[in-house]
C-alpha positions as a printed Julia matrix, in Angstrom:
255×3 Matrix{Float64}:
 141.35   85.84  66.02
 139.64   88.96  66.31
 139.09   90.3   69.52
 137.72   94.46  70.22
 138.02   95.87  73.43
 136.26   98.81  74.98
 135.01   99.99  72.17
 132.85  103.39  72.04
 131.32  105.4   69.23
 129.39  108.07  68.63
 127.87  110.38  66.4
 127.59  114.03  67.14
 126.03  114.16  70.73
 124.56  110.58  70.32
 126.22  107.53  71.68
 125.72  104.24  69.88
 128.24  102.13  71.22
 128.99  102.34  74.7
 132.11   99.94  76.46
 131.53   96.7   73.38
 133.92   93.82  73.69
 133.72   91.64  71.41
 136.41   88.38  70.49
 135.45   85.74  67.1
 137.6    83.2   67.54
 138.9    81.32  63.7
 136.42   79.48  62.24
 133.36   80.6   64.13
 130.09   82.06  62.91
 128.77   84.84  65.3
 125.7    86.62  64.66
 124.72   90.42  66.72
 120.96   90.52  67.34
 118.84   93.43  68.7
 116.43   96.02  67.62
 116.75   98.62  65.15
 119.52  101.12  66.41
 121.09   98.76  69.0
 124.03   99.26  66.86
 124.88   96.1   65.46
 125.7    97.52  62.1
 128.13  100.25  63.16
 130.04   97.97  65.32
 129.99   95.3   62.25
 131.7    98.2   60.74
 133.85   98.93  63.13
 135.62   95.82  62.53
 137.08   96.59  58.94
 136.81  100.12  60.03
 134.47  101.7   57.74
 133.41  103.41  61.19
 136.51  104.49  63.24
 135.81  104.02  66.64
 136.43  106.72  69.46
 138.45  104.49  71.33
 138.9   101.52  72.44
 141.27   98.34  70.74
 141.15   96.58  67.73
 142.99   93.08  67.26
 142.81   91.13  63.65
 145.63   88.31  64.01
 148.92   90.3   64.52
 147.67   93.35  64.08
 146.68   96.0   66.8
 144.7    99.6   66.93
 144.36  101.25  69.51
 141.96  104.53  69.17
 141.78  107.77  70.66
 139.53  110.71  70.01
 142.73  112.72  69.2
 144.12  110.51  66.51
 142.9   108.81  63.62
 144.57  105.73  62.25
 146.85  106.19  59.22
 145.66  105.29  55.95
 147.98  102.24  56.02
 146.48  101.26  59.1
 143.28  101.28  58.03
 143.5    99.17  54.11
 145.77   96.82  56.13
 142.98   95.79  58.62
 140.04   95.99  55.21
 142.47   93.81  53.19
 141.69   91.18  55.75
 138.23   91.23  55.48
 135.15   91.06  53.13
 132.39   92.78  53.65
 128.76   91.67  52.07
 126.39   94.29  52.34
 122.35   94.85  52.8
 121.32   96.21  49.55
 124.32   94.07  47.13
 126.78   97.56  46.35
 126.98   96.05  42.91
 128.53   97.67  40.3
 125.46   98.49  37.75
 128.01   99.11  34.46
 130.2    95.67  35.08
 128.8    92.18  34.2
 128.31   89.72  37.27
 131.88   88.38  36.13
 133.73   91.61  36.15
 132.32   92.47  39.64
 133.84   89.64  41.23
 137.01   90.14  39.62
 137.04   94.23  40.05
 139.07   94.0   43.2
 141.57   91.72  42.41
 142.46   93.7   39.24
 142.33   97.38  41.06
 143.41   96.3   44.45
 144.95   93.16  44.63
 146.99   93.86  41.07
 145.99   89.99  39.59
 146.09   89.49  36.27
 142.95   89.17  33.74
 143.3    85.73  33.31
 144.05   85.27  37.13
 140.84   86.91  38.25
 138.74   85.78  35.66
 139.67   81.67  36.92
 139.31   82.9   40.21
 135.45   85.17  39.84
 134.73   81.75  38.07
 135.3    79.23  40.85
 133.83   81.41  43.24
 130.24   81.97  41.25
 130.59   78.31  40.6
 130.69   77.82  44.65
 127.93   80.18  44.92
 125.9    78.4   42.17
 125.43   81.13  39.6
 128.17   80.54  37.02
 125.2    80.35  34.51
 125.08   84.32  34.89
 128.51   85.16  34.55
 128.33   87.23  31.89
 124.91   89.31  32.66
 124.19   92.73  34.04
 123.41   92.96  37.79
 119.95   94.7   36.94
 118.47   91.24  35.26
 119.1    89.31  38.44
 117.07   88.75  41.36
 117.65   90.03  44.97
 118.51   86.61  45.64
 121.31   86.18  42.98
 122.41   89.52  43.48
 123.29   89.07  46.93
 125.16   85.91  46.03
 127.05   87.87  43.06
 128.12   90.44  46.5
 129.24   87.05  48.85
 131.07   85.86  45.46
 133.29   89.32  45.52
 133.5    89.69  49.31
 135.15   86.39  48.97
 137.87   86.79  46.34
 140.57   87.83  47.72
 140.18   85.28  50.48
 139.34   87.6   53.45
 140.31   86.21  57.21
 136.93   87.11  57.98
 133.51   87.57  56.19
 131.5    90.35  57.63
 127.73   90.5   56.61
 125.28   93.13  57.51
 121.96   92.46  57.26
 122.52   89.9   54.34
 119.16   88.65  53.73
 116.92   91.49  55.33
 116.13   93.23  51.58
 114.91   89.83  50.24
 111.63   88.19  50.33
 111.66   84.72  52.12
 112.09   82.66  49.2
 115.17   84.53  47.84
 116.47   84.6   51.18
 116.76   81.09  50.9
 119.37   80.78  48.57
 121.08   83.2   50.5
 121.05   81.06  53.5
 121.8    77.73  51.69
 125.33   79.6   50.58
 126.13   81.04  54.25
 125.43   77.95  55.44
 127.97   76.47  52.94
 130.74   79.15  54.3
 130.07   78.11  58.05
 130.14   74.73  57.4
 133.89   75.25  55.63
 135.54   77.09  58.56
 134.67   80.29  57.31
 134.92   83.11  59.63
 132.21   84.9   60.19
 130.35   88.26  61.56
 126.64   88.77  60.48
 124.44   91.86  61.81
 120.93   90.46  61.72
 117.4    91.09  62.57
 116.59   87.74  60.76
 116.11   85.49  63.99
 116.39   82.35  62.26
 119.39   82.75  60.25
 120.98   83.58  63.51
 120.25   80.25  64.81
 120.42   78.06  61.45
 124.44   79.39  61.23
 125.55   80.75  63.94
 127.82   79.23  66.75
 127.65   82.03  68.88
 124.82   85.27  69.57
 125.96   89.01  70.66
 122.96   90.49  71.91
 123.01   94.17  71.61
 120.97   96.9   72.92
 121.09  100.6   73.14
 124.87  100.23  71.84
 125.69   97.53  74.91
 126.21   94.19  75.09
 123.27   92.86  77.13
 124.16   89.19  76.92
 126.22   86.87  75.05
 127.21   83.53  74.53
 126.38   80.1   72.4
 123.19   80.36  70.29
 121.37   77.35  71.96
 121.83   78.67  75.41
 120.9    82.36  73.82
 117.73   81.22  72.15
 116.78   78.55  74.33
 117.65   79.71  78.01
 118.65   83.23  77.98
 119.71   84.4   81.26
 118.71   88.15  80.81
 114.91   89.34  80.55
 115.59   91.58  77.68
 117.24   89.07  75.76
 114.27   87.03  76.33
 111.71   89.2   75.29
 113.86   89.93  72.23
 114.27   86.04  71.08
 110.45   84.97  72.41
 109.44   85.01  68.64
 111.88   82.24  67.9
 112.21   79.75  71.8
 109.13   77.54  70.77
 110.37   76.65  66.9
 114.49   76.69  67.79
 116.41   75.0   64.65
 117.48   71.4   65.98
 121.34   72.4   64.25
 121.1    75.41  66.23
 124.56   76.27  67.57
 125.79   72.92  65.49
């Protein structure tokens, strides 16, 4: 389980996230909706703690943080907490001198100290589950958007993170490579998967996700299973947010 409590951050004399609790519970898919600058991506990053909170507490299974303004977390600390999660990002992060292969099996040989052989089976299985083994051994610059973001799941998911975190996954991709995108997330959710996903895509939110954090100025405004967010919101502002998406809701929304 991962559960954050109280959580505030700022940068310089601007706050962006003001009192957030937050708890995913193993196995669920929850998605954090609102405008641009409601801070869903910082607090996304709070969680493997890429951003270091001000204060508040951090839980990730048996491990706790609690943060101050006076103290930073040690270094152990923090690559304990980001060895338990994966983190897919907006614009792919892949690496432009490695093959598609080699990028999926960078961590485990750096980090996670595998063997060649090791990673190679593993980068293999998990383009394979992905469905784009056919490019294994290609540079990242002939792919699409589409298979490049799939390439970045593939390596978020190797060394078998607690939870997947994905920020903005589909949001640099036209509709039809987004797609593909969603076909594969879809696949994750339906496993078990753990998952956090910052999204302005309304739809994605409601094709995968069990539950819907909706954020605004760096609060939660409302939050709770996706039907009952997308269908019968209790707040105005989360209604005016999701009005885009009430009169064509998914029928496996929340499924």
């Amino acid at each position: 389980m991962i559960k954050l409590q109280k959580i505030d951050k700022s940068f310089g004399a601007q706050r962006v996230l003001s009192s957030v609790d937050l708890t995913l519970a193993p196995g669920n898919v929850t998605a954090l909706i609102g405008p641009s600058g409601s801070g869903k991506s910082t607090l996304l990053r709070c969680v493997n703690l890429l951003e270091i909170p001000d204060s508040g507490v951090l839980e990730l299974g048996d491990q706790r943080l609690e943060f101050r303004p006076d103290q930073k977390p040690a270094r152990d600390q923090l690559l304990a907490i980001r060895r338990r999660t994966g983190m897919v990002f907006q614009n792919f992060q892949l690496f432009p001198y490695l093959t598609v292969i080699q990028n999926v099996m960078e961590g485990l040989l750096t980090v996670q100290k595998w063997d060649k052989e090791r990673a190679r089976e593993r980068a293999r299985a998990l383009l394979t589950k992905v469905g784009i083994a056919h490019k294994a051994d290609v540079w990242p610059a002939t792919l699409s958007g589409g298979q490049q973001q799939r390439v970045a799941i593939a390596r978020a998911l190797a060394p078998s993170p607690e939870v997947l975190l994905c920020d903005e996954p589909t949001s640099a991709l036209d509709p039809g490579l987004a797609v593909e995108v969603i076909e594969v997330l879809k696949q994750l959710a339906s496993e078990g998967m753990t998952m956090l996903m910052a999204t302005h895509d309304l739809r994605l939110a409601a094709l995968i996700a069990r539950d819907v954090v909706f954020l605004n100025n760096g609060v939660v405004v409302e939050a709770g299973p996706s039907r009952d967010i997308f269908t019968r919101p209790r707040e105005q502002e989360t209604a005016r947010f999701v009005s885009t998406l009430t009169l064509s809701v998914p029928d496996s929304c929340g499924d």
